[in-house]
C-alpha positions in Angstrom: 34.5 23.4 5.1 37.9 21.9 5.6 38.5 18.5 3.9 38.2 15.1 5.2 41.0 13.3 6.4 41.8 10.0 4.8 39.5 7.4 7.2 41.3 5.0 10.0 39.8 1.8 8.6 37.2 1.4 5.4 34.9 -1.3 4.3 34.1 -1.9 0.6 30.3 -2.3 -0.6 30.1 -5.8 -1.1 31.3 -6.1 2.2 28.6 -3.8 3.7 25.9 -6.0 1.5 27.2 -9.4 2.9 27.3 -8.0 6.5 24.0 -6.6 6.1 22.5 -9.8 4.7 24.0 -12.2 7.5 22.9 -10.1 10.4 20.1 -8.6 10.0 17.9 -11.1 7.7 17.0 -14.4 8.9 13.9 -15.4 8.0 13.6 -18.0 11.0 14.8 -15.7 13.2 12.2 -13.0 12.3 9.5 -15.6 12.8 10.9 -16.7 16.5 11.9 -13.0 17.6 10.6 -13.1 21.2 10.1 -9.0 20.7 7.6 -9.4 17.9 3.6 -9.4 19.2 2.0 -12.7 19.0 -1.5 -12.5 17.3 -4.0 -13.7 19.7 -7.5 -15.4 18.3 -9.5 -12.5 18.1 -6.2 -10.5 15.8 -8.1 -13.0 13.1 -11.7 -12.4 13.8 -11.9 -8.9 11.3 -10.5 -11.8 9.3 -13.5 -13.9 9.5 -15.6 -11.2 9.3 -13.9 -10.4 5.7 -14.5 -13.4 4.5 -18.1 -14.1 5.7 -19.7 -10.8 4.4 -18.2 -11.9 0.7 -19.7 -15.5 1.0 -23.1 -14.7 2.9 -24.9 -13.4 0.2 -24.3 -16.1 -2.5 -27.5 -18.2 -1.1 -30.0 -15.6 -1.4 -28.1 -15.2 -4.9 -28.0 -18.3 -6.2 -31.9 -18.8 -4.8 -32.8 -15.7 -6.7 -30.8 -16.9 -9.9 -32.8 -20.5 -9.9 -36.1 -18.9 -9.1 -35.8 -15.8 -11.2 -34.2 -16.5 -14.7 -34.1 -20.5 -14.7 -38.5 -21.0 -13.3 -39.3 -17.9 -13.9 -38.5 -16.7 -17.5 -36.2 -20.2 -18.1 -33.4 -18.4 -19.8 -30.4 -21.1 -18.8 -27.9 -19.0 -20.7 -28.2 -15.5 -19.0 -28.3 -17.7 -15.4 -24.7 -19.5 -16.7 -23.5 -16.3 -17.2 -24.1 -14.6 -13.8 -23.3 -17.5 -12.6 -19.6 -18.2 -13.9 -19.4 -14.0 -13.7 -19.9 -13.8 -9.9 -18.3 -17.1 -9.0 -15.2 -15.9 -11.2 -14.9 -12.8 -9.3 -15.4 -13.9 -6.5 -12.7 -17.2 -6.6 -10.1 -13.8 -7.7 -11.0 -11.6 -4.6 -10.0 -15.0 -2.6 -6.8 -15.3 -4.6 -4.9 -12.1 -4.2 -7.0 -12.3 -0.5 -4.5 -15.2 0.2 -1.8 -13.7 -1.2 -2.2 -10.6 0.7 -2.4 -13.4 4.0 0.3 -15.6 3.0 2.9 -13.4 1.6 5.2 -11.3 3.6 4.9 -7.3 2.6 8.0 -6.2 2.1 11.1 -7.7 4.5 12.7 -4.3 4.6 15.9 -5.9 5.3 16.3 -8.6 2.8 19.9 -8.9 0.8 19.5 -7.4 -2.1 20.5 -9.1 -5.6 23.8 -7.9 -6.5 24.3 -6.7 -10.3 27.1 -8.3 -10.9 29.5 -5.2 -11.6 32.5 -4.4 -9.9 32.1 -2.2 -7.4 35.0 -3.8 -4.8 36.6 -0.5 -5.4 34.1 2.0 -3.7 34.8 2.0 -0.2 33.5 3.9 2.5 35.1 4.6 6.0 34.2 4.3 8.9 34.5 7.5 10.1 32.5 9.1 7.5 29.8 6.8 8.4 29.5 9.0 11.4 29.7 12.9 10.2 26.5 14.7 10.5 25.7 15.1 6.9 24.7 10.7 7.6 22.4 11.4 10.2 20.6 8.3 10.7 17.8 9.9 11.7 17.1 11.2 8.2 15.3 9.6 5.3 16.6 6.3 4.1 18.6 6.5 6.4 18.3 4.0 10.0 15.5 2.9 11.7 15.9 3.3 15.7 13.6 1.1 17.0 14.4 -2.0 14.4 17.9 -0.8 14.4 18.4 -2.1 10.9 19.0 0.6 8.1 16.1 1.9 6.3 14.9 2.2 2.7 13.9 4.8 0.7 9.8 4.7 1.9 10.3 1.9 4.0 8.1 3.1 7.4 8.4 0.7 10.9 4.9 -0.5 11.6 3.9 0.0 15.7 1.7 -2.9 15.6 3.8 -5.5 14.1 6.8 -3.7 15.3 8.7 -3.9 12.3 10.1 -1.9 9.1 7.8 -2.4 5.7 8.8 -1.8 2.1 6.8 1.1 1.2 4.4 0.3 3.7 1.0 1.5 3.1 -0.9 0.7 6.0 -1.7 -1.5 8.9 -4.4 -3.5 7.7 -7.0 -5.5 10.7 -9.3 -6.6 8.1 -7.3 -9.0 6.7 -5.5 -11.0 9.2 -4.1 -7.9 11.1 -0.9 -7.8 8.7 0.7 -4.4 7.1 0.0 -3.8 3.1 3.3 -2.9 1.6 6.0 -3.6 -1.5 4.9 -7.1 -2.7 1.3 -7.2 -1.6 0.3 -3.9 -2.4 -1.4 -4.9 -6.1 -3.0 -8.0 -4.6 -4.6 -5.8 -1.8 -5.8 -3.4 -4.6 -7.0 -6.1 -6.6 -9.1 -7.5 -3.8 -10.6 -4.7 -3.2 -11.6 -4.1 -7.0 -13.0 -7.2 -7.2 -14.9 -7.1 -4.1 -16.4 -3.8 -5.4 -16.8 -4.9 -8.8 -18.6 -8.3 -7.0 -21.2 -6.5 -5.1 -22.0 -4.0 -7.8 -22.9 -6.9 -9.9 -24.9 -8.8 -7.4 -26.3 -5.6 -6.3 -27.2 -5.2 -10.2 -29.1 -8.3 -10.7 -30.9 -8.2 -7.6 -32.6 -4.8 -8.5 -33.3 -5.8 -11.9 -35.2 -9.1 -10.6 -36.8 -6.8 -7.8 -37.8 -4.3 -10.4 -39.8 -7.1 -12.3 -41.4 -8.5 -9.2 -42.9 -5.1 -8.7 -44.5 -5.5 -12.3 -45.1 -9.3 -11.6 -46.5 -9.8 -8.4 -48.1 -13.3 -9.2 -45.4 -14.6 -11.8 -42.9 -14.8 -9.0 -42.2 -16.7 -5.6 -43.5 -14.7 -2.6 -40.0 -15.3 -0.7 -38.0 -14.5 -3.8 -38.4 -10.4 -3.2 -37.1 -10.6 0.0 -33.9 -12.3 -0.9 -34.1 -9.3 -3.6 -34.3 -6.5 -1.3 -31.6 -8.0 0.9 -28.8 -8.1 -2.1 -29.9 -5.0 -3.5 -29.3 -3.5 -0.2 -26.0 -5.1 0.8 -24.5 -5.3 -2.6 -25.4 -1.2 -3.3 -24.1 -0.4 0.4 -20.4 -2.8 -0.1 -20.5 -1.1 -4.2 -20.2 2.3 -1.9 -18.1 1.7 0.9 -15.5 -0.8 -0.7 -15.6 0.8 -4.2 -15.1 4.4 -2.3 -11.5 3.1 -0.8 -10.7 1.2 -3.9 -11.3 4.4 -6.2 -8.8 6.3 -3.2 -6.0 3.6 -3.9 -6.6 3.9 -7.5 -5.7 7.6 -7.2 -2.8 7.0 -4.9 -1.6 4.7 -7.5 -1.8 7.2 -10.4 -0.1 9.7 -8.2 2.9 7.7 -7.0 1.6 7.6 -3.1 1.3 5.6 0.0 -1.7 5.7 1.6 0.7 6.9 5.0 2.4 9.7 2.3 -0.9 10.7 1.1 -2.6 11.4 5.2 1.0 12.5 6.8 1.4 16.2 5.3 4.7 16.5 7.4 6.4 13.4 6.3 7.9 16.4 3.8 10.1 17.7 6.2 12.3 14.6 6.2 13.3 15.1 2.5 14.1 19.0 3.0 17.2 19.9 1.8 19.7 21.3 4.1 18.6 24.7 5.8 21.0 28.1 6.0 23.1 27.5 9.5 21.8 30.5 10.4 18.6 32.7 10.4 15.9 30.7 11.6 15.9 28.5 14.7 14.2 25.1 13.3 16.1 22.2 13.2 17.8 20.3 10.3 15.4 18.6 9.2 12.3 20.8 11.1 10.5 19.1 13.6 6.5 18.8 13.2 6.9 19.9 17.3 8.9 23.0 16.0 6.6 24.3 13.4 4.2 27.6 14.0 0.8 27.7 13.4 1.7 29.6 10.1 4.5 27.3 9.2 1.9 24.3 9.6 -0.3 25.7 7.6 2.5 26.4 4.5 3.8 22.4 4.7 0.2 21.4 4.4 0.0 23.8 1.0 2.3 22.3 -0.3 2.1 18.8 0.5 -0.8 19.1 -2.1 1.8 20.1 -4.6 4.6 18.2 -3.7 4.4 14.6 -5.0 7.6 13.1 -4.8 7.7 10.0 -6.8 4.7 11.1 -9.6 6.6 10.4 -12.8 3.5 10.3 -15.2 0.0 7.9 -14.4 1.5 5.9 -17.1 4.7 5.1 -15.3 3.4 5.1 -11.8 1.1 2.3 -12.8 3.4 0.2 -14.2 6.0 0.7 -11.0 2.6 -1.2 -9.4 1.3 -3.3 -12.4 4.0 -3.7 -14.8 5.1 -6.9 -15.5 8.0 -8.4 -17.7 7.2 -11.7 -18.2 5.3 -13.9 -20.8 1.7 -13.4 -19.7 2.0 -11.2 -17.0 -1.1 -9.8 -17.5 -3.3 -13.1 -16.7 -1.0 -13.4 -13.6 -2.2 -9.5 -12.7 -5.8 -10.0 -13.4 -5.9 -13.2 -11.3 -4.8 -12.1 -8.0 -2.8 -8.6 -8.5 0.9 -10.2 -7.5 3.3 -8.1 -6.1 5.0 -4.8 -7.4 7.9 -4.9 -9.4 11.2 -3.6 -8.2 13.0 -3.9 -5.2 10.9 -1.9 -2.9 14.2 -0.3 -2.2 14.8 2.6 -5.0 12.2 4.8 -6.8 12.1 7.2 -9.3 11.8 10.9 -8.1 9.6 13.5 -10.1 12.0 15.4 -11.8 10.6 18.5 -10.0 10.8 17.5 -6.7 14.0 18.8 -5.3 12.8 22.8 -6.8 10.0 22.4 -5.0 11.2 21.4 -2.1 14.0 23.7 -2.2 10.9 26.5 -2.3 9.3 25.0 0.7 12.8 25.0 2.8 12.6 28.7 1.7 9.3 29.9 2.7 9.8 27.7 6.1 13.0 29.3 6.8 11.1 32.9 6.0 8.4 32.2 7.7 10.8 31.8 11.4 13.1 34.4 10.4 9.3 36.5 10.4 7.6 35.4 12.8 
């Protein structure tokens, strides 16, 4: 390849950073952007939903509580204790539930803290800015439809029609907002403590309906049906919430986005570059592009292939980590936000072999077809 010419005109880093910052981040201006969907009233009624399926059952709960352990076999102390258990968990599922509302996921074009070294002396030109080797259609590259550069696992969201640090999902359920780099942990953490709420509720109501079988006369003839109500809804929300908080736990000790984790050919975007000649995909393949048998090798591997898995230990603390004087009270109360920028992340050391393999077999598999 012959080399470069010496660019026209070139622009330093820091001046990249401060044009970057000015233009495209404006926190006003993202609020009033004409383009961006307006939520309507009903955006907010999964909302309302959320929140009255976690408050509906403490009536029947605390009437079972009174009746059951205070009139029944008048042991105050075990009643204090389900009661300041359940009321804690439940005033923490409403705090990193607000969080989740209130805070923004991820503004995927924020400035970015600078770290103070000198780096006026980098600079890039302009005309290198537009070889093909900086396609901006490639990873962390550009986003078209924001038109904003992209970050590493930064995805653009269809709903809310905009870019998300490492954006997990779109989520209805809780005011119709995305899940991404800072509310991530809280989102976990509400879920956790939803599950771990209705396992509990669903624990004490089974143990009160188990003596009322024994006890007929000893209790109040309403009380079992307040009994059978909790241990029904509290075992149905222990299985359905504490299912897809168990799934986020495992994405969390892999190093995945719930978007990485369902999107097999999300892959071919971090290929590395294929022969120029031999095969007829594209570079990077195309999902369109793909044969039946090429399909079928991407989703083999996407099994195999996790990208940013550095060890459970550091994949939880890229979510949980904290490096401040007690960060861990902060964590348990309402989750927080990750640490990091949201911008860079370790790879697995292994990544680029394996992906090198899977450009190979690809690349075999056309050349064969």
């Amino acid at each position: 390849m012959p080399p470069r010419r010496s660019p026209l005109l070139t622009f330093s880093d820091m001046e990249l950073q401060s044009a970057e910052s000015s233009i495209v981040f404006n926190p006003k201006t993202l609020l009033d952007d004409p383009d961006m969907p307006k939520k309507r009233w009903y955006h907010y009624l999964p909302l309302c939903a959320t929140i009255f399926l976690i408050l509906s059952p403490h009536p029947s709960l605390l009437y079972v509580l009174v009746d059951f352990h205070l009139q029944t076999l008048h042991q105050p102390v075990v009643f204090m204790t389900h009661l300041l258990v359940t009321y804690t968990l439940t005033f923490m599922a409403f705090s990193s539930l607000i969080i989740c509302l209130a805070r923004d996921p991820g503004p995927a074009n924020a400035p970015s803290r600078l770290d103070g070294t000198d780096r006026e002396g980098e600079d890039i030109g302009l005309t290198e800015a537009l070889m093909p080797d900086n396609d901006f259609s490639a990873p962390e590259k550009w986003c078209r439809k924001c038109w904003a550069p992209r970050a590493e696992r930064t995805h653009h969201c269809s709903i809310c029609n905009r870019c998300v640090l490492k954006m997990d999902h779109h989520c209805p359920w809780i005011g119709a907002k995305c899940i991404g780099h800072r509310t991530y942990p809280a989102f976990v953490h509400f879920l956790c403590c939803v599950s771990l709420l209705a396992t509990y509720v669903a624990i004490i109501a089974i143990h009160a309906l188990w003596f009322a079988f024994n006890n007929p006369f000893a209790v109040h003839e309403f009380t079992p049906v307040h009994e059978l109500g909790l241990a029904f809804t509290g075992a149905v929300f222990s299985l359905v919430v504490g299912s897809f908080a168990a799934y986020h736990l495992y994405l969390i000790s892999t190093n995945q986005t719930t978007l990485e984790n369902i999107a097999p050919f999300m892959l071919l975007r971090h290929l590395p570059p294929l022969p120029r000649s031999g095969h007829s995909l594209s570079d990077p393949p195309l999902e369109a592009e793909l044969s039946y048998i090429q399909r079928r090798i991407v989703r083999g591997a996407h099994g195999r292939i996790l990208l940013y898995d550095v060890g459970w230990r550091r994949n939880w603390a890229q979510v949980f980590g904290w490096n401040r004087k007690h960060g861990l009270l902060y964590r348990l109360w309402c989750g927080g936000a990750s640490s990091g920028d949201g911008k860079t992340f370790p790879r697995n050391p292994r990544s680029e072999e394996m992906l090198s393999k899977l450009a190979r077999e690809l690349t075999k598999a056309d050349s064969n077809p």
